[in-house]
N, C-alpha and C positions, 0 to 999 in steps of 0.2 A: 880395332880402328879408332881414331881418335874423335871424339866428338867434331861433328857442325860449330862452324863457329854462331852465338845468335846472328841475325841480321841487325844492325845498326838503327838503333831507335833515333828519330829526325825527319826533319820536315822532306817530302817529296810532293813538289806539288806538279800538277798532270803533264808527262811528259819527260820528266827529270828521273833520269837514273841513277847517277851517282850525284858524290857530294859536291863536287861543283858545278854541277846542271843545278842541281837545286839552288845550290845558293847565288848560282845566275840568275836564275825563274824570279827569285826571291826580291834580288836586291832590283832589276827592273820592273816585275809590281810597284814596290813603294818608289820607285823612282815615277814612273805613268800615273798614280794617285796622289803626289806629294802636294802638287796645289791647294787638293781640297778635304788634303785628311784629319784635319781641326774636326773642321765641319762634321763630319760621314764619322768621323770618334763619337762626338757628339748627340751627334741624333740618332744617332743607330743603336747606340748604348740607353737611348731614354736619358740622358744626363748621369746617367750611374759610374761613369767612367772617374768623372770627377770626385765623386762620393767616395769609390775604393781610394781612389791617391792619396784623397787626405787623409782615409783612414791608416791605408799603408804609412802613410808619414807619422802618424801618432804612435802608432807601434814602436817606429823607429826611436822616440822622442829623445831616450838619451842618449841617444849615439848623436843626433845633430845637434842636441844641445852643448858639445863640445866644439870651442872654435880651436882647438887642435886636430879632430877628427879628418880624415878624404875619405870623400864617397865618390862610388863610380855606379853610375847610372848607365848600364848597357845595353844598346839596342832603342835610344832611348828618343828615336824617332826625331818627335819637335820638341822634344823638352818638358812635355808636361808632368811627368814624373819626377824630374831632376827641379824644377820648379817650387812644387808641392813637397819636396823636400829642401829646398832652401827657402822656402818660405817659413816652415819650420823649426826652424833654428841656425845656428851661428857655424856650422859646419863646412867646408870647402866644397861644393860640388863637381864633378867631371863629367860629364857626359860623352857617350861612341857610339855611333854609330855606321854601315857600312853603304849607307844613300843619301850620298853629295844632297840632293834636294831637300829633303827632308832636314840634315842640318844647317841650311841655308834659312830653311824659316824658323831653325828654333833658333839661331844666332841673331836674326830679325826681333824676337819677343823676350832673349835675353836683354836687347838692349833697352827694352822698354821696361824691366822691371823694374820691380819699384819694391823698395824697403818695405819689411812688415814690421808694425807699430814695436815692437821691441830690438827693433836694429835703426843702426844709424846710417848703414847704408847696407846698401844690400852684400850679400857674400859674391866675393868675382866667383865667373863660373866659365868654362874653357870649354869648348866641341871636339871632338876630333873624328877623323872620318878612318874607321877601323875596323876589322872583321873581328867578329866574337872568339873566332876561334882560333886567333894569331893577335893577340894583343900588344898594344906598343909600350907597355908598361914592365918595369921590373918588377921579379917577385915580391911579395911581400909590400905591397906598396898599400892596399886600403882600408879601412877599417870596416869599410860598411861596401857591398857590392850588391844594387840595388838591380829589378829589371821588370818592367810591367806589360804586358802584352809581347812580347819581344821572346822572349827565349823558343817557344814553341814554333819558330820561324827558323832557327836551328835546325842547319844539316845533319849534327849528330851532337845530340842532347849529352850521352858521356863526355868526349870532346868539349863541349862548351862547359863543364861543370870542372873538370879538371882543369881549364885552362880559370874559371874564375878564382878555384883553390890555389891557382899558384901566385895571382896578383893579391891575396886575399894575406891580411896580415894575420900570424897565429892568436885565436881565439876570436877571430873578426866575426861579421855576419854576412849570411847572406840570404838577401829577403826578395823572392821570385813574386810578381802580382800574376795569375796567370789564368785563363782559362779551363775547365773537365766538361768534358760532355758527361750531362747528369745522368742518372738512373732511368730507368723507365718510371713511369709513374706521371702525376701531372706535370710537376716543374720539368723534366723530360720532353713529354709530349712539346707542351709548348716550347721547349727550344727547339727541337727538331722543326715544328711549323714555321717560329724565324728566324732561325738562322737559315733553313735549307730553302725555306719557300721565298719569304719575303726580305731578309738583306738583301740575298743577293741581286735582286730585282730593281730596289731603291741605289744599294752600291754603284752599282754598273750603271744607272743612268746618272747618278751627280756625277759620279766620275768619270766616264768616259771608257771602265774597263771594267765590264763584268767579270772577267777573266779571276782579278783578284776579290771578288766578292764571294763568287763561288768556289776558291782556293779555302776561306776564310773556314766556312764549317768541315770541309775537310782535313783542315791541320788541326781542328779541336779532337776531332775522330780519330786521326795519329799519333795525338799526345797522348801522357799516361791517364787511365782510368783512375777517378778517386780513390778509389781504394790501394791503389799500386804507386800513390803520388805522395811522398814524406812531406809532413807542415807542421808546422807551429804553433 
């Protein structure tokens, strides 16, 4: 008899059976939390959220230091990823994501940026409201295909990874920013006390929806384990 097929590695969050329950669940969480998810990045992360981006951007540095370069930043919420790498260099940025709300305020904080001291104006940077996994883009179209907290929100993590290979120009990059739930040990111990005890507690009252706070450490515990996660 022929083997089992595996089951579909991908976001399921409580309630959602298949792939598009999930990515329903999905896309109204961040629609219910879009107001105030600056803020709740922010504080909930200790400020560290900021820290990885720009690191992530350094990484990147010679790809955006080409103003011939496109980057597509997916899943990319308010922009603050797609930002942190146009602040970076001279590169075209594109942002997708698939909750109208959410790029409604990152088109609001595009419009306010402001050049960094070695540009003379800032790089244009375009929104588009797009599922990860049906992209409105031809093949081969980017050089750099960026995504920071976002892919793990994926109904089906193969599917999203072949669909970025196909917009992804030959030899291009692609640089995932993402969360693992850690080992046991201390640094362990202490995420499991806050992300399971206390986010979801602070989440769900600035927001108004616990629902997607305590979603949050459950997609970290669905994703791949360290050791089973390819990086760079």
């Amino acid at each position: 008899m022929a083997e089992a097929a595996a089951p579909v590695k991908g976001t399921r969050p409580e309630g959602a059976v298949t792939e598009a329950d999930a990515s329903k669940k999905v896309r109204e969480m961040f629609t219910q939390i879009a107001p105030r998810y600056d803020l709740l990045n922010h504080l909930l992360s200790l400020q560290l959220d900021r820290l990885w981006r720009a690191r992530a951007a350094r990484r990147l540095q010679p790809i955006l230091d080409r103003p011939d370069a496109l980057v597509l930043d997916l899943c990319c919420g308010t922009g603050d990823l797609a930002f942190a790498l146009a602040r970076a260099g001279k590169a075209r940025i594109i942002g997708a994501d698939f909750a109208h709300p959410m790029l409604v305020r990152a088109r609001e904080k595009s419009a306010a940026l402001a050049p960094s001291p070695n540009q003379s104006a800032a790089p244009p940077m375009t929104f588009f409201e797009a599922d990860a996994l049906r992209l409105p883009f031809a093949g081969a179209s980017f050089d750099l295909v960026s995504s920071a907290f976002g892919f793990r929100n994926l109904a089906n993590y193969e599917a999203g990874l072949r669909e970025i290979q196909r917009v992804l120009k030959p030899g291009g990059t692609i640089a995932i920013l993402e969360f693992t739930e850690p080992p046991d040990g201390l640094l362990g111990d202490f995420y499991r006390w806050y992300f399971c005890k206390v986010l979801p507690r602070i989440g769900g009252l600035i927001s108004g929806d616990r629902s997607a706070y305590t979603y949050l450490p459950k997609s970290v515990a669905r994703f791949f384990r360290p050791p089973n996660l390819p990086h760079s």
